[in-house]
C-alpha positions as CSV (number, residue, x, y, z in Angstrom):
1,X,2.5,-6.2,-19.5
2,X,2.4,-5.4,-15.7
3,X,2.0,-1.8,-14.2
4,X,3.7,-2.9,-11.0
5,X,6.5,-3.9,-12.9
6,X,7.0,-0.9,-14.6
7,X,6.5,1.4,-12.0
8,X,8.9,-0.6,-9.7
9,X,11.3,0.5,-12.8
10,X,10.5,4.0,-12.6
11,X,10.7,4.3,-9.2
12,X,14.3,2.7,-8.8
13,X,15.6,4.5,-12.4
14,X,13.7,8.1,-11.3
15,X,12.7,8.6,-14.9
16,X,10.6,7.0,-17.1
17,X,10.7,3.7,-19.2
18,X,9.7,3.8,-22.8
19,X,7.1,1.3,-23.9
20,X,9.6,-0.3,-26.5
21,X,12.3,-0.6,-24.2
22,X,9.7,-2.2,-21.2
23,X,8.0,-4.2,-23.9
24,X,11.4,-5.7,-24.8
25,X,12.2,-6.4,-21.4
26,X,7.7,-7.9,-20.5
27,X,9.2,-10.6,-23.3
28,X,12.0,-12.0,-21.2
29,X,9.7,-12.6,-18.7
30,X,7.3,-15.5,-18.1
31,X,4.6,-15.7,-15.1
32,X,4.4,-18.3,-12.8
33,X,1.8,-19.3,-9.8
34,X,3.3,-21.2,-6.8
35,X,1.4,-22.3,-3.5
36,X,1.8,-21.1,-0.2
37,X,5.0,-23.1,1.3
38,X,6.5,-24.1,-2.2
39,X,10.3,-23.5,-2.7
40,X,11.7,-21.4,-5.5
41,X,15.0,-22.6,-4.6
42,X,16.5,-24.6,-2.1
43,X,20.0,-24.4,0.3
44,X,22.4,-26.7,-1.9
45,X,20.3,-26.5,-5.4
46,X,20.9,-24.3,-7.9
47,X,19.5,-20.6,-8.6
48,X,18.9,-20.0,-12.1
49,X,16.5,-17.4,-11.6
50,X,15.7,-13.9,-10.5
51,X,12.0,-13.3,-9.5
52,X,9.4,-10.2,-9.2
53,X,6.8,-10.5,-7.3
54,X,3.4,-10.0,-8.8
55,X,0.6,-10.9,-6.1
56,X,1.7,-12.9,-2.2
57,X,4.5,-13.0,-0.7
58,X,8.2,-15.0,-0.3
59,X,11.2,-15.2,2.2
60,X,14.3,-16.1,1.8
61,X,16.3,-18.0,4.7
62,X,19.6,-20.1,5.5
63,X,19.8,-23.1,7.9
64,X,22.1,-23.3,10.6
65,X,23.4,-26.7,11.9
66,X,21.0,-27.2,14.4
67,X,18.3,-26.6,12.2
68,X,17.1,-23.1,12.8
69,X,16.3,-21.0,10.1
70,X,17.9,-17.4,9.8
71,X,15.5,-15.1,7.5
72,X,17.7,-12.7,5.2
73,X,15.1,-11.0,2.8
74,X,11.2,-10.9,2.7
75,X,9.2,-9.6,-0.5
76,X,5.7,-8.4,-0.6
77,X,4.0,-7.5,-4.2
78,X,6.5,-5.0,-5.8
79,X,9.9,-6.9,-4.6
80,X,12.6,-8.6,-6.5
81,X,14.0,-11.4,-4.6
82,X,16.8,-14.5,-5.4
83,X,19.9,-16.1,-4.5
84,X,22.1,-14.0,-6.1
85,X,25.2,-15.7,-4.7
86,X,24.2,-18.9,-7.0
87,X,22.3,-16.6,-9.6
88,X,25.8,-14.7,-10.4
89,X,28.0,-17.7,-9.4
90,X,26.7,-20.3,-11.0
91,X,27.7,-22.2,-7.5
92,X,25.2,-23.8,-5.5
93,X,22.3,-22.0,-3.5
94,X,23.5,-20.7,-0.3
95,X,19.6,-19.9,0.8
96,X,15.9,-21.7,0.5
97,X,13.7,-18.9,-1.0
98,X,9.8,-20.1,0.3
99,X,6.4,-18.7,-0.7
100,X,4.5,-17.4,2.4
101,X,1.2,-17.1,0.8
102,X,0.0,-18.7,-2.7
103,X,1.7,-16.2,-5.0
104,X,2.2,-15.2,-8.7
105,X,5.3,-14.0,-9.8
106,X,7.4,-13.0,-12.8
107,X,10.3,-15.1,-13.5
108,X,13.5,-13.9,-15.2
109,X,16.5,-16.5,-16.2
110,X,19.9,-16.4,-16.8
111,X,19.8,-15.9,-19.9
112,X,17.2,-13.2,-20.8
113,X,18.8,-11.1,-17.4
114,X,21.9,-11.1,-19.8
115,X,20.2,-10.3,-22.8
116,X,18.0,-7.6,-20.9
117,X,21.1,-6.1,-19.6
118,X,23.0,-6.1,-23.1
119,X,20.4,-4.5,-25.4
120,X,19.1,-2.2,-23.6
121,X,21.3,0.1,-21.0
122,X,18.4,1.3,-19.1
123,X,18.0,-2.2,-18.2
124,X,21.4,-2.5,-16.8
125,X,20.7,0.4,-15.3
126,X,17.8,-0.4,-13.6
127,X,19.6,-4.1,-12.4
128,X,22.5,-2.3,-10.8
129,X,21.2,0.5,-9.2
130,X,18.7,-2.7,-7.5
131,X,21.4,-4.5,-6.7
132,X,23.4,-1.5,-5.5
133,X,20.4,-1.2,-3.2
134,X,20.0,-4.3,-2.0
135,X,24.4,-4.7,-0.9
136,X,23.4,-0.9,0.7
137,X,20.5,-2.2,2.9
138,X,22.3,-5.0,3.6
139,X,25.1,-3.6,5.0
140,X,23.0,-0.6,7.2
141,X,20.9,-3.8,8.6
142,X,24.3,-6.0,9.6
143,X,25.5,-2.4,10.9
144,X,22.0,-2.2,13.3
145,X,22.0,-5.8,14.2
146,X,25.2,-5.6,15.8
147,X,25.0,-2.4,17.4
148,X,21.6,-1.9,18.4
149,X,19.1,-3.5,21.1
150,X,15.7,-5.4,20.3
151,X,14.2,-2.7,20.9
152,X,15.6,-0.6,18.5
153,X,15.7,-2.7,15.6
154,X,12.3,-3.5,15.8
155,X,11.1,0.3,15.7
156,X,13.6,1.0,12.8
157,X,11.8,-2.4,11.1
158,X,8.6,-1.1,11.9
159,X,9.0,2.2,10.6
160,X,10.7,1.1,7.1
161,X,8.7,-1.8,6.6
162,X,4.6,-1.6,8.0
163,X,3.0,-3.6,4.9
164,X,5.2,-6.6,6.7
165,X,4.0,-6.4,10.0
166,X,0.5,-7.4,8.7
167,X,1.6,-9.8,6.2
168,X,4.6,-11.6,7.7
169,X,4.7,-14.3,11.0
170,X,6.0,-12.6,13.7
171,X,8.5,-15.6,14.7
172,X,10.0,-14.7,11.2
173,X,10.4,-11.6,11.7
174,X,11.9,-12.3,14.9
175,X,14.4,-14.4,12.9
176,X,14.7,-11.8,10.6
177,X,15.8,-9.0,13.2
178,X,17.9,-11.8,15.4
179,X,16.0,-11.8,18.3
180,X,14.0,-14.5,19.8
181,X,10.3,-15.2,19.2
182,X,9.7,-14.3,22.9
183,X,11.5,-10.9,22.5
184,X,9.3,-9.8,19.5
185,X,6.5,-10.8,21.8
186,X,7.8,-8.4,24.8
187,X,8.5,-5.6,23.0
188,X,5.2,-5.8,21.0
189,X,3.4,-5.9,24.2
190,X,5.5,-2.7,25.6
191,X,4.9,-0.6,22.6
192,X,1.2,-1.4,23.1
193,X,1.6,-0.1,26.4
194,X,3.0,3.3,25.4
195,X,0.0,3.7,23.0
């Protein structure tokens, strides 16, 4: 079905997929376009979904009270990306996930997650060690955010992620890191200067 798919398999499982087993799995899965700015989910809805990105790109983000929006996950071509809060708890969406550029994507439900997982166990495989992933970047990024200057986070950002620095707006990334727009700005400008 998709060699990006299946090599974002290979890649997280180090070994490969046989076709059955990823033709099994290319049948749970249904494409979708969205346009730039279009919600997959939405703060307060519900996330039934889990979803691969194909071509463009997505963010996900939570509002605070005053109406700021915190960024908590980007994804480029290659990424997975969802509320899993609302995805596992059936409770409602704690984050808006938004399209950044007109995008295709794969889409996975509820459902055919469960059946992917229960038939075939390098499926489940795959799933947790992605998720194991995800809760282990999450944790070293909390653990640099509050111990580490602008500065700093910004070069370790830089450094694990370049593809976003071309593709994502800078006042998200900003939000993304916890720094202010004008921050990203002056840092930007002093690491042009070392050049």
């Amino acid at each position: 079905m998709n060699t990006l798919l299946r090599a974002n398999i290979e890649k997280t499982i180090g070994t490969k997929i046989s076709d059955a087993d990823f033709e099994k799995f290319s049948s749970l899965l249904f494409e979708k376009s969205f346009d730039k700015k279009s919600c997959l989910t939405e703060e307060g809805g519900q996330c039934n979904y889990i979803y691969f990105i194909l071509e463009g790109s997505a963010y996900s983000y939570i509002t605070d009270k005053k109406g700021d929006k915190h960024v908590i996950q980007f994804a480029l071509e290659g990424y997975w990306i969802s509320d899993l809060y609302s995805f596992y708890s059936g409770r409602e969406s704690i984050y808006t996930i938004e399209m950044l550029e007109n995008s295709r994507v794969l889409v996975l439900n509820k459902e055919n997650f469960q059946k992917a997982c229960d038939s075939c166990p390098v499926l489940d495989r795959f799933f947790r060690i992605l998720i194991q992933n995800a809760y282990v970047a999450l944790q070293y990024r909390l653990a640099k955010t509050n111990s580490e200057d602008a500065d700093k986070r910004y070069e370790l950002f830089s450094k694990q992620y370049p593809d976003f620095l071309q593709r994502i707006p800078q006042y998200l990334i900003a939000s993304y890191l916890g720094i202010k727009p004008q921050s990203l700005s002056r840092i930007r400008k002093e690491i042009t200067k070392k050049k």
